[in-house]
N, C-alpha and C positions, 0 to 999 in steps of 0.2 A: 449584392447579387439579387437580383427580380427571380423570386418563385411563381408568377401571374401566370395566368391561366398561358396554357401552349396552345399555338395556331393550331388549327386542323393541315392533316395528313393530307396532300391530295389523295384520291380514290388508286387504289391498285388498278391496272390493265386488268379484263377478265382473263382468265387463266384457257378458259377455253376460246379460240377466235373462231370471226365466222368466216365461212369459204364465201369465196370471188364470185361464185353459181347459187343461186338456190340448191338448199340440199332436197334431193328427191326423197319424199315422204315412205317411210315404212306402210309397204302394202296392206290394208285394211284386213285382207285376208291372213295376213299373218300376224297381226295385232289381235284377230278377232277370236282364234280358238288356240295360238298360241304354240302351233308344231306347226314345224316344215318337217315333210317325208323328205328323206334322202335317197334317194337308186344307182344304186350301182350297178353296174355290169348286167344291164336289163337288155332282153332283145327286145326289138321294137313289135316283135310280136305279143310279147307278155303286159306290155307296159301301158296298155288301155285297160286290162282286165284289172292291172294292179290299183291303175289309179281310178276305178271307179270301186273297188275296194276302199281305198285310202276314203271315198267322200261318203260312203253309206258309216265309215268308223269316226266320222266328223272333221276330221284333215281335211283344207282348204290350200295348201301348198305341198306342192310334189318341187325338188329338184334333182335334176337329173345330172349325176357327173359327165363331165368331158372326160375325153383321154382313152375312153376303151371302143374297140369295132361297135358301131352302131350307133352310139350314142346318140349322133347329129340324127339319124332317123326316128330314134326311142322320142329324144325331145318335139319332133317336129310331127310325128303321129299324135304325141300326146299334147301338144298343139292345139292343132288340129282337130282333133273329137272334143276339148273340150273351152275353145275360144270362142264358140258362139253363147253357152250357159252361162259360163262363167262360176261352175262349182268349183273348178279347182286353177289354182292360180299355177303356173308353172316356171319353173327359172332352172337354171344353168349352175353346175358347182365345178368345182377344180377347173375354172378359167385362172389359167397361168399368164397369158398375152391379151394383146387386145387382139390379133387375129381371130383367138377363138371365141373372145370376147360376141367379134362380127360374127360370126360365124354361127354362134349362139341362138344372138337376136335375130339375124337372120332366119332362123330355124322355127323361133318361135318364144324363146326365153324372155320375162317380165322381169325378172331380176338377175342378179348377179352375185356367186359366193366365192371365195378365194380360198385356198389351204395358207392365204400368209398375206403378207402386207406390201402393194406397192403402189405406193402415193402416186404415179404418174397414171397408174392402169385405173384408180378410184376416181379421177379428176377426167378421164377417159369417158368412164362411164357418168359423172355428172355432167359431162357438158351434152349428154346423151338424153339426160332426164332419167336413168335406169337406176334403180335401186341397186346398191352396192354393197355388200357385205365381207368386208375382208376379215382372211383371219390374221389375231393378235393372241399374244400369250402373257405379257407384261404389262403395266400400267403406264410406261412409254409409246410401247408399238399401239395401243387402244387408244394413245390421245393424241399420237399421230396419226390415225387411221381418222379418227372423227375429225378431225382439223383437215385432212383433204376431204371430206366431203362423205362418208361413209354415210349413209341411213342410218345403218345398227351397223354392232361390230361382233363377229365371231369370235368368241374365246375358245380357242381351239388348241391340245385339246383339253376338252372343259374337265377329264375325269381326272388328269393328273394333277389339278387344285382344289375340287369338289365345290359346292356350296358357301364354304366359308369365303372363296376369294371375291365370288361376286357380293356380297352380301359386306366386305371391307373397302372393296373399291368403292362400291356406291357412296362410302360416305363423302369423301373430297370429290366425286365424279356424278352424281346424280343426273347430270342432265344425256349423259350417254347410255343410250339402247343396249345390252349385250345380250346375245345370244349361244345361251353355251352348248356346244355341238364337241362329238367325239366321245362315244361312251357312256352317254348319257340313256337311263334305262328307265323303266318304267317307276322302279324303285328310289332313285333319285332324281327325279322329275318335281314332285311338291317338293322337295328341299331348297331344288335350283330355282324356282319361282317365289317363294317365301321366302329366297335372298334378295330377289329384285329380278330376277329374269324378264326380260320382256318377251322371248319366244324362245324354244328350245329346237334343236337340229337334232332327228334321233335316224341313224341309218339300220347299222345290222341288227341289232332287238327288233326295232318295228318291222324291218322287210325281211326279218327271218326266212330264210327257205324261198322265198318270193311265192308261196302260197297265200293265193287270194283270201281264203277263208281265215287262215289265221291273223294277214295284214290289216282284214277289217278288224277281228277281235281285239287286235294290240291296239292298235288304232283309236276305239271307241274305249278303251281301258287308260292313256294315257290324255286324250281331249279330258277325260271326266277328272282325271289328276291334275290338269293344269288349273280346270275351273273349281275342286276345291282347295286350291291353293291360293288360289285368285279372291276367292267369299272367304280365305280365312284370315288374309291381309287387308281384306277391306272391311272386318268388323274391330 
Protein backbone atom coordinates (compact mmCIF):
# COMPACT_ATOMS: atom_id res chain seq x y z
CA UNK A 1 0.00 0.00 0.00
CA UNK A 2 1.61 3.64 -1.33
CA UNK A 3 1.20 6.28 1.57
CA UNK A 4 2.91 9.09 -1.11
CA UNK A 5 1.98 12.36 -1.05
CA UNK A 6 -2.22 12.69 -2.33
CA UNK A 7 -3.01 14.64 -5.65
CA UNK A 8 -4.56 18.01 -4.92
CA UNK A 9 -8.36 18.51 -4.43
CA UNK A 10 -9.62 20.34 -7.26
CA UNK A 11 -10.81 23.92 -5.99
CA UNK A 12 -14.52 23.87 -4.64
CA UNK A 13 -17.12 26.12 -6.73
CA UNK A 14 -17.52 29.54 -4.85
CA UNK A 15 -20.22 29.15 -2.65
CA UNK A 16 -21.55 32.46 -3.47
CA UNK A 17 -22.29 32.84 -7.64
CA UNK A 18 -22.29 35.70 -9.68
CA UNK A 19 -25.65 37.13 -11.25
CA UNK A 20 -26.13 37.04 -15.17
CA UNK A 21 -26.32 41.46 -14.93
CA UNK A 22 -23.90 43.47 -13.27
CA UNK A 23 -25.06 43.89 -9.58
CA UNK A 24 -26.05 47.68 -9.18
CA UNK A 25 -23.70 49.09 -6.53
CA UNK A 26 -24.92 50.10 -3.11
CA UNK A 27 -25.71 53.95 -3.21
CA UNK A 28 -22.75 56.08 -1.93
CA UNK A 29 -25.13 57.86 0.02
CA UNK A 30 -26.02 55.06 1.93
CA UNK A 31 -22.54 53.65 2.41
CA UNK A 32 -21.52 57.09 3.37
CA UNK A 33 -23.39 58.00 6.84
CA UNK A 34 -24.89 54.62 7.07
CA UNK A 35 -29.07 55.31 7.86
CA UNK A 36 -31.81 55.15 5.50
CA UNK A 37 -34.83 57.19 7.12
CA UNK A 38 -37.94 55.01 6.69
CA UNK A 39 -41.74 57.12 6.29
CA UNK A 40 -44.49 55.81 6.68
CA UNK A 41 -47.83 57.09 6.13
CA UNK A 42 -46.50 60.65 5.31
CA UNK A 43 -48.58 63.24 3.41
CA UNK A 44 -47.09 64.61 0.78
CA UNK A 45 -47.54 67.84 2.44
CA UNK A 46 -45.30 66.94 5.58
CA UNK A 47 -42.71 65.15 3.65
CA UNK A 48 -40.34 67.92 2.41
CA UNK A 49 -40.27 69.54 5.65
CA UNK A 50 -39.31 66.05 7.11
CA UNK A 51 -36.81 65.42 4.79
CA UNK A 52 -35.01 68.40 5.02
CA UNK A 53 -35.11 67.68 8.66
CA UNK A 54 -33.60 64.17 8.13
CA UNK A 55 -30.36 66.19 6.03
CA UNK A 56 -29.54 69.07 8.63
CA UNK A 57 -29.50 65.57 11.24
CA UNK A 58 -27.01 64.05 8.51
CA UNK A 59 -29.36 61.23 6.86
CA UNK A 60 -28.65 61.15 3.20
CA UNK A 61 -31.46 58.46 2.26
CA UNK A 62 -35.19 58.85 2.98
CA UNK A 63 -37.41 55.87 1.76
CA UNK A 64 -40.72 56.14 1.55
CA UNK A 65 -43.21 53.19 1.79
CA UNK A 66 -45.72 52.04 -0.91
CA UNK A 67 -49.12 50.94 0.03
CA UNK A 68 -50.84 53.88 1.94
CA UNK A 69 -52.96 57.07 0.22
CA UNK A 70 -50.34 59.19 -0.96
CA UNK A 71 -47.46 57.69 -1.03
CA UNK A 72 -46.89 57.84 -4.95
CA UNK A 73 -47.10 61.74 -4.27
CA UNK A 74 -45.07 61.83 -0.88
CA UNK A 75 -42.08 60.09 -3.01
CA UNK A 76 -42.42 62.15 -6.16
CA UNK A 77 -42.66 65.65 -4.20
CA UNK A 78 -39.82 64.50 -2.34
CA UNK A 79 -38.28 63.83 -5.59
CA UNK A 80 -38.59 66.53 -6.79
CA UNK A 81 -37.34 69.23 -4.06
CA UNK A 82 -34.48 67.40 -3.72
CA UNK A 83 -33.18 65.77 -7.35
CA UNK A 84 -31.49 68.67 -8.47
CA UNK A 85 -28.75 68.87 -4.81
CA UNK A 86 -28.67 65.82 -4.48
CA UNK A 87 -28.62 65.97 -0.40
CA UNK A 88 -30.71 63.31 0.08
CA UNK A 89 -31.07 60.14 -1.90
CA UNK A 90 -34.74 58.85 -2.10
CA UNK A 91 -36.12 55.33 -2.84
CA UNK A 92 -39.17 53.34 -2.48
CA UNK A 93 -40.05 50.57 0.47
CA UNK A 94 -42.83 47.77 0.67
CA UNK A 95 -42.62 47.22 -3.25
CA UNK A 96 -44.46 44.08 -3.28
CA UNK A 97 -44.74 43.68 -7.50
CA UNK A 98 -43.03 45.08 -10.07
CA UNK A 99 -46.15 47.25 -10.95
CA UNK A 100 -45.21 49.19 -8.03
CA UNK A 101 -41.81 48.53 -8.52
CA UNK A 102 -42.71 50.95 -12.04
CA UNK A 103 -44.71 52.95 -10.52
CA UNK A 104 -42.01 53.95 -7.94
CA UNK A 105 -39.37 54.77 -10.31
CA UNK A 106 -41.56 56.29 -12.08
CA UNK A 107 -42.29 58.61 -9.38
CA UNK A 108 -38.94 59.22 -8.58
CA UNK A 109 -37.46 56.20 -6.35
CA UNK A 110 -33.34 55.47 -6.67
CA UNK A 111 -33.68 52.39 -4.92
CA UNK A 112 -35.68 49.65 -4.00
CA UNK A 113 -36.68 47.87 -0.41
CA UNK A 114 -38.76 44.76 -0.12
CA UNK A 115 -40.63 43.43 3.40
CA UNK A 116 -39.44 39.71 1.84
CA UNK A 117 -37.71 37.94 -0.84
CA UNK A 118 -38.61 37.50 -4.62
CA UNK A 119 -35.85 36.56 -6.91
CA UNK A 120 -37.91 37.37 -10.01
CA UNK A 121 -38.85 41.09 -8.70
CA UNK A 122 -34.71 41.49 -7.66
CA UNK A 123 -33.65 40.39 -11.20
CA UNK A 124 -36.59 42.95 -12.28
CA UNK A 125 -34.96 45.45 -10.87
CA UNK A 126 -31.20 44.52 -11.86
CA UNK A 127 -31.79 44.41 -15.25
CA UNK A 128 -33.06 48.07 -14.42
CA UNK A 129 -29.70 49.12 -13.00
CA UNK A 130 -31.77 49.92 -9.49
CA UNK A 131 -30.51 49.07 -6.25
CA UNK A 132 -32.45 46.37 -4.68
CA UNK A 133 -32.85 45.54 -1.18
CA UNK A 134 -34.98 42.70 -0.25
CA UNK A 135 -35.97 41.63 2.82
CA UNK A 136 -34.42 38.10 4.19
CA UNK A 137 -34.72 36.54 7.81
CA UNK A 138 -32.45 33.32 7.32
CA UNK A 139 -29.17 32.62 6.11
CA UNK A 140 -30.84 30.74 3.02
CA UNK A 141 -33.39 33.45 2.00
CA UNK A 142 -30.05 36.21 2.38
CA UNK A 143 -27.87 34.00 -0.08
CA UNK A 144 -30.71 33.79 -2.21
CA UNK A 145 -31.36 37.12 -2.23
CA UNK A 146 -27.68 38.00 -3.17
CA UNK A 147 -27.36 35.44 -5.71
CA UNK A 148 -30.34 37.08 -7.77
CA UNK A 149 -28.61 40.19 -7.77
CA UNK A 150 -29.53 42.22 -4.37
CA UNK A 151 -26.88 45.25 -3.66
CA UNK A 152 -27.37 44.60 0.16
CA UNK A 153 -29.97 42.53 1.86
CA UNK A 154 -32.38 43.55 4.45
CA UNK A 155 -32.51 41.44 7.52
CA UNK A 156 -35.91 42.12 8.44
CA UNK A 157 -36.99 42.04 11.17
CA UNK A 158 -33.51 42.70 12.45
CA UNK A 159 -34.83 43.13 16.51
CA UNK A 160 -36.12 39.57 16.65
CA UNK A 161 -32.22 38.32 16.27
CA UNK A 162 -30.33 41.42 17.47
CA UNK A 163 -26.66 42.03 16.79
CA UNK A 164 -25.26 38.66 17.46
CA UNK A 165 -26.93 37.16 14.02
CA UNK A 166 -25.24 39.66 11.95
CA UNK A 167 -22.05 39.45 13.58
CA UNK A 168 -22.26 35.08 13.01
CA UNK A 169 -23.43 35.20 9.55
CA UNK A 170 -20.61 37.44 8.59
CA UNK A 171 -18.35 34.73 9.23
CA UNK A 172 -19.08 32.06 6.40
CA UNK A 173 -20.82 35.18 4.36
CA UNK A 174 -18.48 38.31 4.58
CA UNK A 175 -18.89 39.31 1.22
CA UNK A 176 -22.83 40.12 1.70
CA UNK A 177 -24.00 43.72 2.57
CA UNK A 178 -26.92 43.48 5.35
CA UNK A 179 -28.83 45.92 6.55
CA UNK A 180 -30.81 45.36 9.50
CA UNK A 181 -34.10 47.26 9.54
CA UNK A 182 -37.24 46.58 11.92
CA UNK A 183 -36.78 47.88 15.46
CA UNK A 184 -33.74 48.86 15.27
CA UNK A 185 -33.20 52.23 17.82
CA UNK A 186 -30.78 54.42 18.58
CA UNK A 187 -29.78 52.27 21.42
CA UNK A 188 -28.89 49.22 19.26
CA UNK A 189 -27.57 50.88 16.48
CA UNK A 190 -23.43 50.86 17.53
CA UNK A 191 -24.12 47.10 18.29
CA UNK A 192 -25.65 46.46 14.82
CA UNK A 193 -22.70 48.09 13.14
CA UNK A 194 -19.68 46.62 15.42
CA UNK A 195 -21.34 43.38 14.14
CA UNK A 196 -20.75 44.28 10.57
CA UNK A 197 -23.67 46.34 9.54
CA UNK A 198 -23.16 48.02 6.35
CA UNK A 199 -26.15 50.51 6.89
CA UNK A 200 -29.08 50.46 9.24
CA UNK A 201 -33.12 50.98 8.26
CA UNK A 202 -34.64 52.88 11.35
CA UNK A 203 -38.42 53.82 10.79
CA UNK A 204 -40.72 54.60 13.99
CA UNK A 205 -37.77 55.83 16.58
CA UNK A 206 -36.27 58.19 14.09
CA UNK A 207 -39.77 59.46 12.44
CA UNK A 208 -41.31 59.68 15.83
CA UNK A 209 -44.42 61.73 15.80
CA UNK A 210 -43.29 62.95 12.18
CA UNK A 211 -42.05 66.16 14.06
CA UNK A 212 -39.49 67.90 12.27
CA UNK A 213 -37.62 69.10 15.13
CA UNK A 214 -37.36 66.02 16.96
CA UNK A 215 -36.47 63.85 13.38
CA UNK A 216 -33.54 66.27 13.05
CA UNK A 217 -32.40 65.53 16.77
CA UNK A 218 -32.76 61.53 16.40
CA UNK A 219 -31.33 61.85 13.35
CA UNK A 220 -27.99 63.70 14.12
CA UNK A 221 -27.96 61.43 17.45
CA UNK A 222 -27.94 58.09 15.45
CA UNK A 223 -25.42 59.41 12.22
CA UNK A 224 -23.01 60.21 15.29
CA UNK A 225 -23.70 56.43 16.60
CA UNK A 226 -23.06 54.71 13.29
CA UNK A 227 -19.77 56.81 12.89
CA UNK A 228 -18.44 55.89 16.48
CA UNK A 229 -19.11 52.47 15.69
CA UNK A 230 -17.44 52.63 12.47
CA UNK A 231 -13.78 54.56 14.30
CA UNK A 232 -14.23 51.77 16.82
CA UNK A 233 -14.01 48.73 14.29
CA UNK A 234 -11.46 50.35 12.39
CA UNK A 235 -8.86 50.77 15.30
Amino acid sequence: MSFGRRSPRPPRPPIIEAVAQPRPAIPEAITRCGVIAIGRRLQPDDVVALGRALVRGGVQAFEITMGNPGSLDALGGLSAEFRKGGELLVGAGTVLDEASAEEAIRAGATFLVMPHLDDHLVRWAVERGVPAFPGAFSPTEILSAWRAGASAVKLFPASAVGPAFVREFRGPFPEIPLIPTGGVTLESAEAFVTAGATALGLGSWLMGGHDAALVESRARSVVEAVARARRGVAL
